[in-house]
Structures are given as structure tokens and as C-alpha cells.
PASE-415274 format. One record per residue (C-alpha): residue number from 1; residue in one letter; chain; y, x, z. Coordinates in pm, whole numbers, plus 50000, padded with zeros to 5 digits. Last residue first. Layout:
N
<rec><num>NUM</num><residu>A</residu><chaine>A</chaine><north>Y</north><east>X</east><up>Z</up></rec>
...
//
This chain:
117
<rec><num>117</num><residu>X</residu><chaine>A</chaine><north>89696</north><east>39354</east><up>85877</up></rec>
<rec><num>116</num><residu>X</residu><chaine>A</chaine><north>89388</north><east>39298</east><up>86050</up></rec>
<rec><num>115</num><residu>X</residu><chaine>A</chaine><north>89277</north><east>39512</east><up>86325</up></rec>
<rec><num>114</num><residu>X</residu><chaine>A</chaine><north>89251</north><east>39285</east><up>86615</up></rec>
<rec><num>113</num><residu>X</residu><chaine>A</chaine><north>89533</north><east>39463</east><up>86809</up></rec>
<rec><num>112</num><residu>X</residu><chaine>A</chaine><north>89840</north><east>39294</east><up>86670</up></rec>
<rec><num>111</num><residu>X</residu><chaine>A</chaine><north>90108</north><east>39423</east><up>86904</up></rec>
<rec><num>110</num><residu>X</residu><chaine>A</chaine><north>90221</north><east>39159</east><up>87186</up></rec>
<rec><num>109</num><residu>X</residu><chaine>A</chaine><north>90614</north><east>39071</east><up>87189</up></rec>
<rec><num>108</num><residu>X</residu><chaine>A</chaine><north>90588</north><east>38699</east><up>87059</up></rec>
<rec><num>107</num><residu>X</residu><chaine>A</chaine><north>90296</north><east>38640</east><up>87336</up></rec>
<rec><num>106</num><residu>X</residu><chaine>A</chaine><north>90533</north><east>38855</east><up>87587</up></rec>
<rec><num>105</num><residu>X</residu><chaine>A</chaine><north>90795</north><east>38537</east><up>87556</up></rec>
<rec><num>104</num><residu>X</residu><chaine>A</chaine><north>90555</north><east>38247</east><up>87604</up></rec>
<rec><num>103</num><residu>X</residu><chaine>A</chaine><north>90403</north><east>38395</east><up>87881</up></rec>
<rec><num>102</num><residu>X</residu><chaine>A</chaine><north>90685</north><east>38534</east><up>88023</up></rec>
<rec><num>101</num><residu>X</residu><chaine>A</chaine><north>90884</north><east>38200</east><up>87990</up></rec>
<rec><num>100</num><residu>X</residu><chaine>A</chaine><north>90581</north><east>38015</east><up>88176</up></rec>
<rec><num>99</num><residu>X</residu><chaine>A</chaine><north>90579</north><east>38276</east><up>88474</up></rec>
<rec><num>98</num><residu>X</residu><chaine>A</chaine><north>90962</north><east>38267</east><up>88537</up></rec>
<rec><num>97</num><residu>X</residu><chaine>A</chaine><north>90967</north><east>37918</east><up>88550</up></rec>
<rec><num>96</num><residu>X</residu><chaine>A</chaine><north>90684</north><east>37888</east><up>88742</up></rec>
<rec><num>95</num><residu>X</residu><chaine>A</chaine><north>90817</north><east>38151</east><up>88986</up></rec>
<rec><num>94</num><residu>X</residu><chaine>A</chaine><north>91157</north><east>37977</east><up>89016</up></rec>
<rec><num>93</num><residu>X</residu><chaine>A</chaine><north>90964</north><east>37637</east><up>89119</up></rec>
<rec><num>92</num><residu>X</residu><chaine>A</chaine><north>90767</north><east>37846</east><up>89398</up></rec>
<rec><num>91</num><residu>X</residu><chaine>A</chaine><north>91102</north><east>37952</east><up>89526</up></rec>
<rec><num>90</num><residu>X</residu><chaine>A</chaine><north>91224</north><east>37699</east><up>89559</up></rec>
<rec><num>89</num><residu>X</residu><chaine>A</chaine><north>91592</north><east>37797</east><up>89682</up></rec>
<rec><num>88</num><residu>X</residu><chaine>A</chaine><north>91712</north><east>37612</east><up>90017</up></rec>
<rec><num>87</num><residu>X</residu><chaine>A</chaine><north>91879</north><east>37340</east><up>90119</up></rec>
<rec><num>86</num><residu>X</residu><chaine>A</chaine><north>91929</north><east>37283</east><up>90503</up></rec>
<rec><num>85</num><residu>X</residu><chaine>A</chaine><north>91825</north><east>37008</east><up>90687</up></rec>
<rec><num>84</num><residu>X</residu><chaine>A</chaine><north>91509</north><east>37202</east><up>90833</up></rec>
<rec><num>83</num><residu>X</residu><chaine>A</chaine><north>91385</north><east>37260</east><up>90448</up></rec>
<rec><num>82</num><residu>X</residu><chaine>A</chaine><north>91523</north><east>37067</east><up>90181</up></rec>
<rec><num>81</num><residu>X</residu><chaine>A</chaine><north>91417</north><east>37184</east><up>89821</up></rec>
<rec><num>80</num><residu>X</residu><chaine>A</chaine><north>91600</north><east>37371</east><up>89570</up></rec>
<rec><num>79</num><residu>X</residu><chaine>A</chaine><north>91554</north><east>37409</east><up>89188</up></rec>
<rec><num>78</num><residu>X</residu><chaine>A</chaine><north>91868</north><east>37594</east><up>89012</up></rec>
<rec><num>77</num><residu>X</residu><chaine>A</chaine><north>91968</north><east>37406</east><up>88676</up></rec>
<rec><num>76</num><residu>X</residu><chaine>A</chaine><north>92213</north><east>37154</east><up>88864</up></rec>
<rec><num>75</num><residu>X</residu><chaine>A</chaine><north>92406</north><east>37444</east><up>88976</up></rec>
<rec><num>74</num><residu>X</residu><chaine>A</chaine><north>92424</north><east>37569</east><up>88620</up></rec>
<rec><num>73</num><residu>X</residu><chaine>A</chaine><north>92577</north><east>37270</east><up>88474</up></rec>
<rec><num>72</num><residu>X</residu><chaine>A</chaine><north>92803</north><east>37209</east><up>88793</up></rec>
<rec><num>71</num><residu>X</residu><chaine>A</chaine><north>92947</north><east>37529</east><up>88734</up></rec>
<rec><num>70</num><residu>X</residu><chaine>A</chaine><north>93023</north><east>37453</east><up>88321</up></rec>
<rec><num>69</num><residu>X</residu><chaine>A</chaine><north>93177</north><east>37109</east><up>88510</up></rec>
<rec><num>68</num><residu>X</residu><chaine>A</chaine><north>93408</north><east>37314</east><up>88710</up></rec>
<rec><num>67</num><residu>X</residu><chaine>A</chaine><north>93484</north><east>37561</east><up>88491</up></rec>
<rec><num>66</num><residu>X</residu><chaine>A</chaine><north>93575</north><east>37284</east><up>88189</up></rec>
<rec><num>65</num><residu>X</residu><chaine>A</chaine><north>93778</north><east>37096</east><up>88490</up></rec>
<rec><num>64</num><residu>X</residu><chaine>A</chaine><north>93972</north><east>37440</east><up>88591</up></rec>
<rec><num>63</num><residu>X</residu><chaine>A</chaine><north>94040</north><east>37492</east><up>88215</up></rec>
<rec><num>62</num><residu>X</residu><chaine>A</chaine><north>94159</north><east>37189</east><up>88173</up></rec>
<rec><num>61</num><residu>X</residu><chaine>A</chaine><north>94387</north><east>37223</east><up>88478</up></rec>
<rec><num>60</num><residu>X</residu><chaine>A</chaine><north>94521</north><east>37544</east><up>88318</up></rec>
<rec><num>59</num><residu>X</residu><chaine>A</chaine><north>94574</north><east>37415</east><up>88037</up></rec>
<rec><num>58</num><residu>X</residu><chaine>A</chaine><north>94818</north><east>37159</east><up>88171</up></rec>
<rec><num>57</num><residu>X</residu><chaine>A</chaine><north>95040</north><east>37396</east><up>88378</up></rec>
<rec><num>56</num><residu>X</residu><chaine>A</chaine><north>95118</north><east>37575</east><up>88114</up></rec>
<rec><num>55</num><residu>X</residu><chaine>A</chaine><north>95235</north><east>37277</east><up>87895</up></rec>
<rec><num>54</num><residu>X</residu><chaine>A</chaine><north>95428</north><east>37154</east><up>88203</up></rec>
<rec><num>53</num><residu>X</residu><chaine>A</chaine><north>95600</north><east>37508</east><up>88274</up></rec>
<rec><num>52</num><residu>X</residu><chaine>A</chaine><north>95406</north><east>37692</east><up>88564</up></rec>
<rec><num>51</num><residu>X</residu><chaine>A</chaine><north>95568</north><east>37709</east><up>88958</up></rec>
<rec><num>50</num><residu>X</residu><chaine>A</chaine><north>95302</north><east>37849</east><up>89124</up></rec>
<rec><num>49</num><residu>X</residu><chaine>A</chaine><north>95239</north><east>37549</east><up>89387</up></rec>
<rec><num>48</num><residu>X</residu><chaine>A</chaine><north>95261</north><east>37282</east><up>89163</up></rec>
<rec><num>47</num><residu>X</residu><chaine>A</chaine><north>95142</north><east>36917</east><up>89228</up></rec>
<rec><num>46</num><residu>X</residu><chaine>A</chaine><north>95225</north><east>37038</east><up>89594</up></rec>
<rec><num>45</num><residu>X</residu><chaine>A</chaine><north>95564</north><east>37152</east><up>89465</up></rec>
<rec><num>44</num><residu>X</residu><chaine>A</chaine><north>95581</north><east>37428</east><up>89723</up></rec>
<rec><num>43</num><residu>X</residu><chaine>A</chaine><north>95943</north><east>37565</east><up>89817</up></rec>
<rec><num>42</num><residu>X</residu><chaine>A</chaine><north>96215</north><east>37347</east><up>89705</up></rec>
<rec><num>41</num><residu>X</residu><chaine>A</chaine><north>96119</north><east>37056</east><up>89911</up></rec>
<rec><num>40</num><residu>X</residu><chaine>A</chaine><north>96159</north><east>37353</east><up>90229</up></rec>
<rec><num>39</num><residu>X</residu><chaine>A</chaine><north>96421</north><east>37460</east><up>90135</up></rec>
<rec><num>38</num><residu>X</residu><chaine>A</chaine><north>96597</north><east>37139</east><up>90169</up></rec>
<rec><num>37</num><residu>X</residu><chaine>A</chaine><north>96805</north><east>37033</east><up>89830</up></rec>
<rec><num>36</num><residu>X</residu><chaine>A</chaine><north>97208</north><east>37045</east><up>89761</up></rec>
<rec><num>35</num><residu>X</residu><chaine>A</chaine><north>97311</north><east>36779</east><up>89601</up></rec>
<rec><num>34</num><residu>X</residu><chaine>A</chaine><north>97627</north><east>36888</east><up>89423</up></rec>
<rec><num>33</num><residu>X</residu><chaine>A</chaine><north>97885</north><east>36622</east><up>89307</up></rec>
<rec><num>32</num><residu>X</residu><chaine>A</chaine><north>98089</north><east>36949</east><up>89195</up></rec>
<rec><num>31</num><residu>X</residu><chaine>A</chaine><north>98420</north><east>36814</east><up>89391</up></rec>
<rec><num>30</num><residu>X</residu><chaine>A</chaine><north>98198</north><east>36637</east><up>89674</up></rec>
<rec><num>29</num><residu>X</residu><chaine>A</chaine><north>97922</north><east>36911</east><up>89713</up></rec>
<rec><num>28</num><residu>X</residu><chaine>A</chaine><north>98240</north><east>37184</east><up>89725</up></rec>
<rec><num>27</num><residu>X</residu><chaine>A</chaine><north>98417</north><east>37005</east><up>89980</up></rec>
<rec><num>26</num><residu>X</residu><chaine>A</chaine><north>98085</north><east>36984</east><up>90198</up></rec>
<rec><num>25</num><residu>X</residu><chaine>A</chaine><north>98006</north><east>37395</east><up>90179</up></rec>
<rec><num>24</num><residu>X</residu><chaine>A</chaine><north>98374</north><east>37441</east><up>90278</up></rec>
<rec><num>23</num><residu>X</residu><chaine>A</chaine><north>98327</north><east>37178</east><up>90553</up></rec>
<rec><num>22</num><residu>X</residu><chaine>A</chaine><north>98060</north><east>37370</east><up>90652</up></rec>
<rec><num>21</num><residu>X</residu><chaine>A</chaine><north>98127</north><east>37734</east><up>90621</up></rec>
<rec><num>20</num><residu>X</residu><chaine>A</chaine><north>98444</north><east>37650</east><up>90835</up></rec>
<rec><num>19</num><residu>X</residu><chaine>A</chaine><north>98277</north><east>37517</east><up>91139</up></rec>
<rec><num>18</num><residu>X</residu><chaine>A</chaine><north>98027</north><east>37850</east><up>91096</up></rec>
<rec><num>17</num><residu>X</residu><chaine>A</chaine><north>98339</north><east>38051</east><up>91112</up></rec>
<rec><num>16</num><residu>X</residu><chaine>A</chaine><north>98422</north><east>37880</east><up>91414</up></rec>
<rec><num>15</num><residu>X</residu><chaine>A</chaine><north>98108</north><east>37888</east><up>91581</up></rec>
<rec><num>14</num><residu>X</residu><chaine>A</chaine><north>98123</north><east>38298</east><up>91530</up></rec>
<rec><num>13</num><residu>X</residu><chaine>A</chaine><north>98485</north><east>38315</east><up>91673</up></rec>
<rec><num>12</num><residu>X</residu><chaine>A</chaine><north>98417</north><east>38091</east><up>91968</up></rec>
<rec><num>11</num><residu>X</residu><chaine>A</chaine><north>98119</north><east>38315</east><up>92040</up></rec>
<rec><num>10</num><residu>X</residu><chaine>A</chaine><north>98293</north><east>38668</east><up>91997</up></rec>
<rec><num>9</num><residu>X</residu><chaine>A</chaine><north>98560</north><east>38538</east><up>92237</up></rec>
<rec><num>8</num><residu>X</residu><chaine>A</chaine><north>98276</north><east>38390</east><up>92507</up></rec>
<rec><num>7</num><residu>X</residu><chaine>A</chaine><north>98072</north><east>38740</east><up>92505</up></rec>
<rec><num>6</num><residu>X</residu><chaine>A</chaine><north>98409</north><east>38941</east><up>92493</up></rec>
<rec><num>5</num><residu>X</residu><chaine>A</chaine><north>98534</north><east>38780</east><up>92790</up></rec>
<rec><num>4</num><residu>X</residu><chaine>A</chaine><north>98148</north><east>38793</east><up>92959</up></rec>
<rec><num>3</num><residu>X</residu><chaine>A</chaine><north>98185</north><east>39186</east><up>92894</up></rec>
<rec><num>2</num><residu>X</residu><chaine>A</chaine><north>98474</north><east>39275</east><up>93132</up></rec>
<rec><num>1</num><residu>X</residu><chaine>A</chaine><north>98257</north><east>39159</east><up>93421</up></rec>
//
């Protein structure tokens, strides 16, 4: 029983400091003309979520867009087919390829057997 009187004192003391934290906190905004932002706006900038300087924050977008278009380059390059409504890897398509630059690389490579200099 001797703990509820405690309980209530230490209650009215901790909503009274908090009473005087705010109007403290709203004096100072009106003599600094302070506006004091949520944490929450101040947290992600959804245009920036790491926080870079403009100039930073620039060339790193144009390197994004000369990755992304350098990945669509070599996407486009891969042959695929549909099979079962998924896409898959021709294979066939990557053999020819594969064939036809052998053939025209290993003719560049092949020693001169015929005996003439």
C-alpha cells in the first residue's frame, strides 16, 4: 500500500517536468523563430536517401542510367525464346554463335601445313 503514494508522487513529478520541457521548448521556437522539423521528414529524403551533396548526388544518377542502359545492351544481346510462359536461354542460337566465331577464329589460328612458305 505504501507504494501507490510513491507511484502517484513520482508521476505528478515526471508530467510536470515534461509540462515544463514544453513551454520551455515553445519559448525558445518563438524568441529564435525556430521551426523545429518531425523526425520522421528529417529522416529519408525519398529523392535522397543517403544524404549526398547535389553535385554528388548527380553523378551518381548518371552513372546509374549509363549502368542501366550498358545492362540493357547486353541483355538485348542474349537470344531467348518462350517456352511454357517462361523465357528461357536458346540454346541452339548460343551454339551457332559459338560455332561461327570458332570457325572464323581457329581459321586465323591454323599453322600453314601445305608446305609453302
Amino acid at each position: 500500500m505504501s507504494w501507490i503514494p510513491i507511484m502517484v508522487f513520482s508521476l505528478l513529478v515526471f508530467f510536470f517536468f515534461i509540462f515544463l520541457l514544453r513551454k520551455f521548448v515553445g519559448y525558445m521556437k518563438r524568441e529564435q523563430s525556430l521551426e523545429i522539423e518531425s523526425l520522421k521528414s528529417t529522416l529519408i529524403d525519398p529523392d535522397n536517401p543517403i544524404g549526398l551533396s547535389g553535385t554528388e548526388l548527380d553523378k551518381l544518377k548518371k552513372q546509374q542510367q549509363e549502368a542501366q542502359a550498358h545492362l540493357r545492351e547486353v541483355i538485348s544481346k542474349i537470344p531467348v525464346k518462350e517456352k511454357d510462359g517462361r523465357f528461357q536461354i536458346d540454346e541452339e542460337e548460343v551454339r551457332r554463335r559459338r560455332e561461327s566465331q570458332n570457325g572464323t577464329g581457329d581459321e586465323a589460328r591454323k599453322p600453314d601445313v601445305s608446305g609453302q612458305a
